[in-house]
C-alpha positions in Angstrom: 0.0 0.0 0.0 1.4 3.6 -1.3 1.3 6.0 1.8 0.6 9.4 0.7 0.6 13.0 2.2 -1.8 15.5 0.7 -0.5 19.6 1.0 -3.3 22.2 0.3 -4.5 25.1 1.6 -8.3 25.0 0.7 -10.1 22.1 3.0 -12.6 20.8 -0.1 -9.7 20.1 -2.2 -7.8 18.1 0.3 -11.4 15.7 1.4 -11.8 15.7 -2.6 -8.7 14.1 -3.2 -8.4 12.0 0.2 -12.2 10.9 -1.2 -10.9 10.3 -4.4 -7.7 8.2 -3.7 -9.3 6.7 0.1 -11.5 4.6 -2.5 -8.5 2.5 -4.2 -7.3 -0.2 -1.7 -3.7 1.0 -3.3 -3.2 3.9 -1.1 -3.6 5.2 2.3 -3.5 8.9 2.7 -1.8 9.0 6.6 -1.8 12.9 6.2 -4.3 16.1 5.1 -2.3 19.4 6.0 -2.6 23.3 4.6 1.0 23.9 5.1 4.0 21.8 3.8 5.8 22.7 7.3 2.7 20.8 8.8 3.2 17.4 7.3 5.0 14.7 9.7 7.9 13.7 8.4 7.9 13.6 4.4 10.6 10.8 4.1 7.5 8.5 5.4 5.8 9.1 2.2 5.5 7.0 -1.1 4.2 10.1 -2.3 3.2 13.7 -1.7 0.2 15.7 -3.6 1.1 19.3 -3.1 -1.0 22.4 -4.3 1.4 25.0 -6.5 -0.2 27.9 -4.8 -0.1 28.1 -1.0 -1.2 30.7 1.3 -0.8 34.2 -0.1 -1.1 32.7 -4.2 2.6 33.1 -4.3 3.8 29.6 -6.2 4.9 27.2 -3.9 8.2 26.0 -6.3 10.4 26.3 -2.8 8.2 24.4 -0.8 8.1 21.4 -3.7 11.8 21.9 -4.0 12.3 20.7 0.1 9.6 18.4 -0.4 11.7 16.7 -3.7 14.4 16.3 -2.0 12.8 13.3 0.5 10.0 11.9 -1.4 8.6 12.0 -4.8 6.6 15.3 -5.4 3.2 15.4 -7.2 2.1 18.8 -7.9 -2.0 18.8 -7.9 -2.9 23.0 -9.2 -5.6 24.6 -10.9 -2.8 26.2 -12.9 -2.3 25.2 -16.0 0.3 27.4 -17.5 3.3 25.7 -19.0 6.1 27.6 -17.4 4.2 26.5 -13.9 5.0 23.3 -15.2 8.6 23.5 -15.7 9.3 25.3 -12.7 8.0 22.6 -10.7 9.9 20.1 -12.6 12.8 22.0 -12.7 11.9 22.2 -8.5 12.5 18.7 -8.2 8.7 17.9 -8.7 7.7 14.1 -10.6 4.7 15.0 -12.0 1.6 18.0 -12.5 -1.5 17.2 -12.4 -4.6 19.8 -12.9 -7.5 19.7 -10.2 -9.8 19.0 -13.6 -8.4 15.7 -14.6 -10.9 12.7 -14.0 -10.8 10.4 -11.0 -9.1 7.7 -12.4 -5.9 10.0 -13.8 -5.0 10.9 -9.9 -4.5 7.4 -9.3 -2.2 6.9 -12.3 -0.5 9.6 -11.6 0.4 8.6 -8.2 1.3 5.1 -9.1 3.5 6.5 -11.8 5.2 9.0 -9.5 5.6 6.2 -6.3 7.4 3.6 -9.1 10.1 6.5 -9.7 8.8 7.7 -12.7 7.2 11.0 -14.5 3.8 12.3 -14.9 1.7 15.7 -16.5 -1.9 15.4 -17.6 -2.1 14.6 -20.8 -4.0 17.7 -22.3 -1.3 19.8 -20.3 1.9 18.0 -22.4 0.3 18.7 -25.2 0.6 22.7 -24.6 4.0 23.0 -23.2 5.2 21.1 -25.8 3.3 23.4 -28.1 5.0 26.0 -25.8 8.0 24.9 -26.6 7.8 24.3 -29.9 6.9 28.2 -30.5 9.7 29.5 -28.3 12.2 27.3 -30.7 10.8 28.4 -33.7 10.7 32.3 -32.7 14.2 32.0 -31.6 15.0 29.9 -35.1 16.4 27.3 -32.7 14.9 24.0 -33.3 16.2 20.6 -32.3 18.4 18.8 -35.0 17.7 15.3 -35.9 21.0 14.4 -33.9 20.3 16.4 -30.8 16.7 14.6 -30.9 18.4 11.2 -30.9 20.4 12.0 -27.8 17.9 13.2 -26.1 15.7 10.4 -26.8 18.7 8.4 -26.0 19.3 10.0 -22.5 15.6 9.3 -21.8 15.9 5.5 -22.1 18.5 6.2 -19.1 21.5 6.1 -20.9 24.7 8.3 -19.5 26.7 10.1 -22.4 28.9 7.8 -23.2 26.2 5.2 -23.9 24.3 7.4 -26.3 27.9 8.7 -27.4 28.5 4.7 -28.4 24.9 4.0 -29.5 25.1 6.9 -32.2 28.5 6.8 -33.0 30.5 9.8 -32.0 32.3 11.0 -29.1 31.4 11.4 -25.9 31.9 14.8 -25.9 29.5 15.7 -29.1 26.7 14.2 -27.0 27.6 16.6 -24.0 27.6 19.3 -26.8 23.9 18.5 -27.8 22.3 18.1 -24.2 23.9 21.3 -23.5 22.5 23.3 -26.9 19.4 21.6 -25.9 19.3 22.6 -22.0 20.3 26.2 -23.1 17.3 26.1 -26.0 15.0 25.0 -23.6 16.0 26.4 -20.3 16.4 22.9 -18.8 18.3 22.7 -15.6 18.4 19.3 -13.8 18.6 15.8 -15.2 15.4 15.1 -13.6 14.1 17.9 -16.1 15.7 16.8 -19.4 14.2 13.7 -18.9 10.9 14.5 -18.4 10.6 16.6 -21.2 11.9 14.0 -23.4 9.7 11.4 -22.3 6.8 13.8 -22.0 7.3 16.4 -24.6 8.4 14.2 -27.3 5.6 13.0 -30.0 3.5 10.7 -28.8 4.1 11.4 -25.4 7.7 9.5 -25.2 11.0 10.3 -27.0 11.9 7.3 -28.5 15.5 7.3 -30.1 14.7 7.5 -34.2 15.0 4.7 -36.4 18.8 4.3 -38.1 
């Protein structure tokens, strides 16, 4: 059974979700609080649902940053902008879900986050990456084929020298790529490249192309 902590300010979104995830014998939600500095020790947690905006509507990126650092963070907002999204990536954060998506999503999500890996709503990776996609082509800075298959490379897991091998060129022209592509992008961690590989990427996954 996935423990999990729920973080928001507004008491009929914390009973909705404890409602919603209290009726999957998965999880047990063994904490409701309005402030992260109220929830009992955050290591104890598979996961944590936290709202972006606490308290005075200032984001809450700092608090998910702490929070990332000892458990996995889901970030459960009403916001739906991209950049919220990839400053709570960038924070640390696992996954972004909106407070819209259906019942069933919230228990993906947190099963996907608990297992170690990444989530966004669906709808939502289709408009960052759309996001994205503009700010490339404004800037005349899209991807190159190579720099895709690095990326999509780097998602599977690989470290630099395995995509370096995989695609046949140094080690160093990989680190040359994740860094045109970090800079393009204003990716920071490699918590952040991944995700937006895997959830950026056509088709929701960015699978290395075919040789």
């Amino acid at each position: 059974m996935l423990r999990v902590g729920i973080v928001d300010d507004h008491p009929v979104a914390r009973r909705g979700m404890a409602a919603v995830l209290g009726d999957d014998p998965d999880f047990e939600v063994v904490a409701s609080v309005a402030r992260t500095a109220d929830l009992p020790d955050p290591a104890s947690l598979d996961v944590v649902l936290c709202d972006l905006y606490l308290g005075e509507g200032r984001p809450s990126v700092p608090e998910v940053r702490d929070l990332a650092a000892r458990t996995h963070v889901l970030v459960v907002s009403a916001a739906s902008q991209p950049a919220d999204v990839l400053a709570c990536v960038a924070a640390g954060a696992a996954g972004y879900l909106t407070k819209d998506s259906e019942d069933e999503l919230f228990g993906e999500a947190v099963r996907t986050v608990a297992a170690g890996g990444f989530y966004v709503s669906p709808h939502l990776a289709d408009v960052v990456r759309s996001a994205a996609h503009s700010a490339e082509s404004r800037d005349g800075l899209l991807l190159t084929v190579r720099e895709e298959e690095a990326l999509g490379w780097i998602a599977k897991g690989l470290t630099h020298a395995q995509a370096a091998r995989r695609m046949g060129v140094a080690t160093s022209t990989v680190d040359t790529y994740i860094k045109r592509i970090r800079a393009r992008l204003s990716l920071g961690n490699k918590a952040e490249l991944v995700w937006f590989a895997r959830n950026l990427a056509e088709g929701g996954r960015a699978d290395p192309p075919a040789r």
